[in-house]
Backbone as XML, in Angstrom:
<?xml version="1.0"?>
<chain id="A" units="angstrom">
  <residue number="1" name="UNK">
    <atom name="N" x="121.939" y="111.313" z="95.927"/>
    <atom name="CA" x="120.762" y="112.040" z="96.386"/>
    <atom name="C" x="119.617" y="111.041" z="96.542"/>
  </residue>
  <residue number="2" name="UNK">
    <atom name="N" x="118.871" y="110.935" z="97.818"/>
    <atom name="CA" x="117.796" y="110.151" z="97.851"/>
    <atom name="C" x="116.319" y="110.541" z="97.216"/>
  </residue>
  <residue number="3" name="UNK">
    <atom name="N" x="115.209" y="109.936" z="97.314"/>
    <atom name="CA" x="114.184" y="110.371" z="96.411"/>
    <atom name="C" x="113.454" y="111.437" z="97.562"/>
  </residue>
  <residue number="4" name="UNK">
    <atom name="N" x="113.972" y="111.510" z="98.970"/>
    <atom name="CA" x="113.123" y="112.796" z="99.515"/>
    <atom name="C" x="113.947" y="114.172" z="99.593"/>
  </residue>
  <residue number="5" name="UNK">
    <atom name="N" x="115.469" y="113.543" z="99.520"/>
    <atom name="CA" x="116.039" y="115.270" z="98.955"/>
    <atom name="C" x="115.918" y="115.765" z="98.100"/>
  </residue>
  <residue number="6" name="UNK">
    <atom name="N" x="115.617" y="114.722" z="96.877"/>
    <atom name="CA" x="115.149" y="115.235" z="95.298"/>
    <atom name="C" x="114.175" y="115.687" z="95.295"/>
  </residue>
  <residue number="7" name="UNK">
    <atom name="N" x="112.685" y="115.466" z="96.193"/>
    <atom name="CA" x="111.463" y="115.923" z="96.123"/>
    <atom name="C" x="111.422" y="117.153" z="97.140"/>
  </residue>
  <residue number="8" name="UNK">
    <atom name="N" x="112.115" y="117.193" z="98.301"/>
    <atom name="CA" x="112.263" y="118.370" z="99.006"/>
    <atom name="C" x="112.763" y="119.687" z="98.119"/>
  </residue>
  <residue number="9" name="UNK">
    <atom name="N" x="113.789" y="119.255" z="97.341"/>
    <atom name="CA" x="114.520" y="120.290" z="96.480"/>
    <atom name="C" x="113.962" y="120.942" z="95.302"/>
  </residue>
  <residue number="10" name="UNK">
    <atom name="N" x="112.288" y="119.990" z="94.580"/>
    <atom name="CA" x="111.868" y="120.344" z="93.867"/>
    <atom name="C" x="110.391" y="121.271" z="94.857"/>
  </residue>
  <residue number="11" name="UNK">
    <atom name="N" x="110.028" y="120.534" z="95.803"/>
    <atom name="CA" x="109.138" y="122.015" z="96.656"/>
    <atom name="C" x="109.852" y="123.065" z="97.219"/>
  </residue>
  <residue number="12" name="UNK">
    <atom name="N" x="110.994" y="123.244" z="96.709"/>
    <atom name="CA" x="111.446" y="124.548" z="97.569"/>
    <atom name="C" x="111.393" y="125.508" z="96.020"/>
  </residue>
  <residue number="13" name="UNK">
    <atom name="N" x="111.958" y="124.631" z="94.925"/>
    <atom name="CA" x="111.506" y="125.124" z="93.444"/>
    <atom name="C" x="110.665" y="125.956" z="93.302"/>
  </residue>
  <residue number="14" name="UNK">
    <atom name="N" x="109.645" y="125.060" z="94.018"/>
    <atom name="CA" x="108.234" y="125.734" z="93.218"/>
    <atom name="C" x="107.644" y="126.629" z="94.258"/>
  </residue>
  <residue number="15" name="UNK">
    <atom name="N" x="107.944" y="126.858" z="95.658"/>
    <atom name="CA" x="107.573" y="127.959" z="96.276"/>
    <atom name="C" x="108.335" y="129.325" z="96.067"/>
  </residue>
  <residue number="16" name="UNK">
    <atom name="N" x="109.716" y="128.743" z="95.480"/>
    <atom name="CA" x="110.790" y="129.893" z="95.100"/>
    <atom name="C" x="110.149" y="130.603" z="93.436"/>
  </residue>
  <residue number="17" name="UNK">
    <atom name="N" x="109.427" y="129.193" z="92.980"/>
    <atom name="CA" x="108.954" y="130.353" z="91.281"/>
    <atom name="C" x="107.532" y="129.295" z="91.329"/>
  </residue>
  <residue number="18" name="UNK">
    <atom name="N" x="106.521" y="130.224" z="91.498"/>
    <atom name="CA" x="105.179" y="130.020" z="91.802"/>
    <atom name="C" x="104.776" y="130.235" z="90.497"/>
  </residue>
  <residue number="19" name="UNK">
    <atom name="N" x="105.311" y="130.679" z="89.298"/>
    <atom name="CA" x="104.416" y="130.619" z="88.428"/>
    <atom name="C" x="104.982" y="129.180" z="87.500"/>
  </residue>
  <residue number="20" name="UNK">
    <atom name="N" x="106.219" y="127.613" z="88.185"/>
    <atom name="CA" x="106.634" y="126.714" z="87.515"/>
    <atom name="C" x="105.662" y="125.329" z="88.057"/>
  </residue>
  <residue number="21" name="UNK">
    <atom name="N" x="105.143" y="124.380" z="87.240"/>
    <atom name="CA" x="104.731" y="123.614" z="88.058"/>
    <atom name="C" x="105.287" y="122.627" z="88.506"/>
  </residue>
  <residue number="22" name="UNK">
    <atom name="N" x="104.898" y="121.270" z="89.149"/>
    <atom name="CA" x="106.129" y="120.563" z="89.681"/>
    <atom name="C" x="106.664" y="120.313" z="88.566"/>
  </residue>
  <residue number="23" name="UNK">
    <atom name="N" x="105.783" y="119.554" z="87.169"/>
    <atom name="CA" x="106.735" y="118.867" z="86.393"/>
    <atom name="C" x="107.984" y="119.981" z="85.737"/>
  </residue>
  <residue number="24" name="UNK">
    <atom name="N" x="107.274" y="120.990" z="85.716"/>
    <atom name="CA" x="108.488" y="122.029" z="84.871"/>
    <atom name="C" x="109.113" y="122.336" z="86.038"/>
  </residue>
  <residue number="25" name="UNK">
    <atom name="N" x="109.152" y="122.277" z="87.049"/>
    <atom name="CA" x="110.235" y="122.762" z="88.219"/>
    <atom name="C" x="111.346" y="121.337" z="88.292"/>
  </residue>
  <residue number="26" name="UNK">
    <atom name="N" x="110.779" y="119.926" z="88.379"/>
    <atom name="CA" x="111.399" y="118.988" z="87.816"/>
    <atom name="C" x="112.628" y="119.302" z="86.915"/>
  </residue>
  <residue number="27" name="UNK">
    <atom name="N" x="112.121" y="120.028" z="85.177"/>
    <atom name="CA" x="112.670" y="119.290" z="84.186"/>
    <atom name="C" x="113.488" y="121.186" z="84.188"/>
  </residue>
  <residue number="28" name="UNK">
    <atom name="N" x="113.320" y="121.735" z="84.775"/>
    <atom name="CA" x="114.418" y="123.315" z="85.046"/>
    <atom name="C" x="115.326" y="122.894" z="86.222"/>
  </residue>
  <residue number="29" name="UNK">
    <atom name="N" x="114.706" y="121.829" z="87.079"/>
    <atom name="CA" x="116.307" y="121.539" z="88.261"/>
    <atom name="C" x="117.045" y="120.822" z="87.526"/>
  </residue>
  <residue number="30" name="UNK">
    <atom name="N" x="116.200" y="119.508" z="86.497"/>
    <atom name="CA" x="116.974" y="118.972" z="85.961"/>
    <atom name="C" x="118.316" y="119.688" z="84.772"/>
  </residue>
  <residue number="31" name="UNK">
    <atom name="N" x="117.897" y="120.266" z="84.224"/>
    <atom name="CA" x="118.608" y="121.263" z="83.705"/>
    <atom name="C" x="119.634" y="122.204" z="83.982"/>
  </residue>
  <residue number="32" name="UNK">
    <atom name="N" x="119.135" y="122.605" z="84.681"/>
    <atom name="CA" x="120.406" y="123.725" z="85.585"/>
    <atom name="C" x="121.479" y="122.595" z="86.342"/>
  </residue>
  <residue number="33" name="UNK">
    <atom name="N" x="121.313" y="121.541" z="86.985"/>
    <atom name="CA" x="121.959" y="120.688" z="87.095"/>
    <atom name="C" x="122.337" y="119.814" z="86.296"/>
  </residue>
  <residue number="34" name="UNK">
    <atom name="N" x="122.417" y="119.753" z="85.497"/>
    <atom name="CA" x="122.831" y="118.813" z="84.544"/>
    <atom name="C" x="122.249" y="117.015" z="84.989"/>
  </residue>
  <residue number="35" name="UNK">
    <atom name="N" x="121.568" y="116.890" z="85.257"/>
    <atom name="CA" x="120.855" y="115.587" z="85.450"/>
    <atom name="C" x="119.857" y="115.469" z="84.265"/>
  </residue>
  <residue number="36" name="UNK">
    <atom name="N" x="120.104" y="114.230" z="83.704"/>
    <atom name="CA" x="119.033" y="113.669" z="82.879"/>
    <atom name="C" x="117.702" y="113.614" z="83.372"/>
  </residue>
  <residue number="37" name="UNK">
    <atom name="N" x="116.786" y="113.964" z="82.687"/>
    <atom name="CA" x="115.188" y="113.649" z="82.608"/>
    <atom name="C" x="115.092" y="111.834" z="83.423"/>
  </residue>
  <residue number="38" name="UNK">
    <atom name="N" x="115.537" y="111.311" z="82.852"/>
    <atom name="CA" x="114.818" y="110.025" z="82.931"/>
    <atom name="C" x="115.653" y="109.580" z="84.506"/>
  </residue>
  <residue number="39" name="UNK">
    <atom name="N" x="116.619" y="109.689" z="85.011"/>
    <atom name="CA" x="116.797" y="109.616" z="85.836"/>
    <atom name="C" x="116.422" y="110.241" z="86.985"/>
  </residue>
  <residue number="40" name="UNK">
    <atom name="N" x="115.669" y="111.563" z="86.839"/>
    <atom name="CA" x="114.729" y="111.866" z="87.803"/>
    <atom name="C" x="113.331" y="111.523" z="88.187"/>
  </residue>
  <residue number="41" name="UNK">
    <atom name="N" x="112.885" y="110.775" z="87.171"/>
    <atom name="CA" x="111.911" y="109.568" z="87.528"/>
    <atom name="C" x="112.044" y="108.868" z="88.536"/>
  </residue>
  <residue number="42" name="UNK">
    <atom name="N" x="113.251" y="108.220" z="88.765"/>
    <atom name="CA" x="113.247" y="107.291" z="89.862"/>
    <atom name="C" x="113.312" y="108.016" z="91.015"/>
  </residue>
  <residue number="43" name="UNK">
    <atom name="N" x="113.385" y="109.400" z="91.141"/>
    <atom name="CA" x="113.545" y="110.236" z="92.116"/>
    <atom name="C" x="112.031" y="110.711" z="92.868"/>
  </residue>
  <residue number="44" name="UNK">
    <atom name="N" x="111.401" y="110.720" z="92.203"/>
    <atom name="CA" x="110.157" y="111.588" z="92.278"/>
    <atom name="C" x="109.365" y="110.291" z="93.733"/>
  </residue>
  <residue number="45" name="UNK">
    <atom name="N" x="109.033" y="110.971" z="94.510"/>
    <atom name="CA" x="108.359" y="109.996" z="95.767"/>
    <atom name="C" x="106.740" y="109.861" z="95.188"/>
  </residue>
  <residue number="46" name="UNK">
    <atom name="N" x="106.411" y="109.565" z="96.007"/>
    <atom name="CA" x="104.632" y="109.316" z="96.141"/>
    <atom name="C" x="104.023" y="110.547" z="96.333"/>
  </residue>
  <residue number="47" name="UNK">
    <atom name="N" x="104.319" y="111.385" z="97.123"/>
    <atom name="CA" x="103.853" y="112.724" z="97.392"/>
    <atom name="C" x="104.184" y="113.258" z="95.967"/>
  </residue>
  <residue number="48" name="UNK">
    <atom name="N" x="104.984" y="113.635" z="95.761"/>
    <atom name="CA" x="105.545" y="114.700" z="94.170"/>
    <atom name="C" x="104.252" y="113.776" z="93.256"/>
  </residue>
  <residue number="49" name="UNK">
    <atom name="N" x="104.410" y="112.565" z="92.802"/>
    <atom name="CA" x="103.342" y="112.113" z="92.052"/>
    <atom name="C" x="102.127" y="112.274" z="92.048"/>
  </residue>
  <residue number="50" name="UNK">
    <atom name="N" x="101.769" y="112.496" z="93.306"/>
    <atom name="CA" x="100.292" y="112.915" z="93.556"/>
    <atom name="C" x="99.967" y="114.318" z="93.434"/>
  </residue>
  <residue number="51" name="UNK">
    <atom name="N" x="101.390" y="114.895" z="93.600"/>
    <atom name="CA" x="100.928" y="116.610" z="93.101"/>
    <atom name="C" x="100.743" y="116.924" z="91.549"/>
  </residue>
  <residue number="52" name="UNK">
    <atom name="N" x="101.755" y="116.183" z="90.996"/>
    <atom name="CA" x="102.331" y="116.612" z="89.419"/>
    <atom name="C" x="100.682" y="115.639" z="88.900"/>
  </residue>
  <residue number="53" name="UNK">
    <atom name="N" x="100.047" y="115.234" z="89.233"/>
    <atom name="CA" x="99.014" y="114.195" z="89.002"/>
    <atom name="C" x="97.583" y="115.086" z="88.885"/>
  </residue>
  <residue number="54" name="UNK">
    <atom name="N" x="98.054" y="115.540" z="90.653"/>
    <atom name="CA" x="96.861" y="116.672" z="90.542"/>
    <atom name="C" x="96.843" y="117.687" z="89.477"/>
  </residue>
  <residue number="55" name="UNK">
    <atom name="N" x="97.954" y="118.417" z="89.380"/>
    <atom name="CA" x="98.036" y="119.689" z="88.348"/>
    <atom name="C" x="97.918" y="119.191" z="87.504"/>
  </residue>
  <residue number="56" name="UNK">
    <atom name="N" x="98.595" y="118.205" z="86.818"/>
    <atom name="CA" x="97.877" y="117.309" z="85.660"/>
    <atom name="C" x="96.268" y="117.496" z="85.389"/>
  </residue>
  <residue number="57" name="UNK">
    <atom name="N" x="95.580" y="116.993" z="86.134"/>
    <atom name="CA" x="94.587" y="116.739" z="86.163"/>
    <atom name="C" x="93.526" y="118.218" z="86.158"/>
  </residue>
  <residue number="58" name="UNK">
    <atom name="N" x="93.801" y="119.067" z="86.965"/>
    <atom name="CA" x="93.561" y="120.224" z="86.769"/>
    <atom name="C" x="93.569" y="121.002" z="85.317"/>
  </residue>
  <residue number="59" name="UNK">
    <atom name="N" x="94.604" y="120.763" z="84.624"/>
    <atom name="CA" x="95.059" y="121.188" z="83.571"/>
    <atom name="C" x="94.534" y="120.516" z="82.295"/>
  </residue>
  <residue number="60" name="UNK">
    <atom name="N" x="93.589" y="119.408" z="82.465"/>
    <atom name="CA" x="93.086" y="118.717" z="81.841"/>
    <atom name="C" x="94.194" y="117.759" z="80.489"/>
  </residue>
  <residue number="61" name="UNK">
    <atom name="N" x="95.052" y="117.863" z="81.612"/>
    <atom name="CA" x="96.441" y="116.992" z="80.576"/>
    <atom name="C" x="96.465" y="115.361" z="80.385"/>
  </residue>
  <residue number="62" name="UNK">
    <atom name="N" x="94.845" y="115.052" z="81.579"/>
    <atom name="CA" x="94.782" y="113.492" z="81.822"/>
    <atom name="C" x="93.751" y="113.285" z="81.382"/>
  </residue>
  <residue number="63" name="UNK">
    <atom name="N" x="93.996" y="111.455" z="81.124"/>
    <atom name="CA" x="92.293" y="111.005" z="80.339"/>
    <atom name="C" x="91.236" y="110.931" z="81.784"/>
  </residue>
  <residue number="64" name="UNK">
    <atom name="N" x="90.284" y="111.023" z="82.045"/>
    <atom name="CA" x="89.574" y="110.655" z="82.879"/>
    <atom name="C" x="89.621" y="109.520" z="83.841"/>
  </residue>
  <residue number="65" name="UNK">
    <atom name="N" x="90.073" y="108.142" z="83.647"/>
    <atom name="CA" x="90.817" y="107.120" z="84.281"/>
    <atom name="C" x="91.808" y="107.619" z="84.927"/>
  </residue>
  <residue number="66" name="UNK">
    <atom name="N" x="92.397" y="108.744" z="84.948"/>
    <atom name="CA" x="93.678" y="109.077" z="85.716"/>
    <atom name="C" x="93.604" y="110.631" z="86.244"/>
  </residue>
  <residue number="67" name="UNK">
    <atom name="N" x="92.207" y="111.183" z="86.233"/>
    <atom name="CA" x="91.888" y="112.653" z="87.096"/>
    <atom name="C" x="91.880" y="111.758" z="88.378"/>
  </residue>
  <residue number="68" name="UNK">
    <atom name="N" x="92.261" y="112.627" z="89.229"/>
    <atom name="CA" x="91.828" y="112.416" z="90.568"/>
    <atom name="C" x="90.679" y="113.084" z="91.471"/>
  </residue>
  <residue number="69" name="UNK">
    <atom name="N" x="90.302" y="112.225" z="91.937"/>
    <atom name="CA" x="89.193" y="113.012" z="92.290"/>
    <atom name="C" x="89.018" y="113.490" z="93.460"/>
  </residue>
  <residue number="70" name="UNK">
    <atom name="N" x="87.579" y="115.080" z="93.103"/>
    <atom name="CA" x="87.838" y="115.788" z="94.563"/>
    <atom name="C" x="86.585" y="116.440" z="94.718"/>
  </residue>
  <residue number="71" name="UNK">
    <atom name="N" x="86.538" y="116.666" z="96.012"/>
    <atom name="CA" x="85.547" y="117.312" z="96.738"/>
    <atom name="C" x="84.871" y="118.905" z="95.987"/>
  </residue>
  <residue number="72" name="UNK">
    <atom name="N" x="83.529" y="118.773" z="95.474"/>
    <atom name="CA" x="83.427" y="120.346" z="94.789"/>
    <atom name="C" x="83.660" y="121.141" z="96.135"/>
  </residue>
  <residue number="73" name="UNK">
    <atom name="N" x="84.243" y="122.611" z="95.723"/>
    <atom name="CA" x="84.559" y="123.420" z="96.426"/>
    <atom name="C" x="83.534" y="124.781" z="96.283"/>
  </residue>
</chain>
């Protein structure tokens, strides 16, 4: 599996269960498939990182050096 079928397969996840976020839609594909955690690291693209980063960040799960930043709405 390449790292954009792995990341395609985890946004279809999370539009299929809207209340998982990427990282827990991640570590429930990982699961139901039997794939290790740590090997889906190397899977995850640039896009998935910047999402799981954002919600991160949203969620206040990051130190300030690593919120991303955004436009007030």
């Amino acid at each position: 599996m390449t790292s954009k079928e792995f990341s395609l397969l985890i946004e279809k996840v999370v539009k299929e269960k809207p209340d998982l976020t990427y990282m827990e839609a991640i570590l429930w594909y990982c699961e139901e498939n039997d794939i290790e955690v740590e090997s889906a690291g190397k899977m995850i693209t640039k896009s998935l990182k910047e999402k799981i980063t954002l919600q991160a960040s949203e969620a206040k799960l990051l130190k300030e050096e690593h919120s991303v930043a955004r436009l007030p709405v």
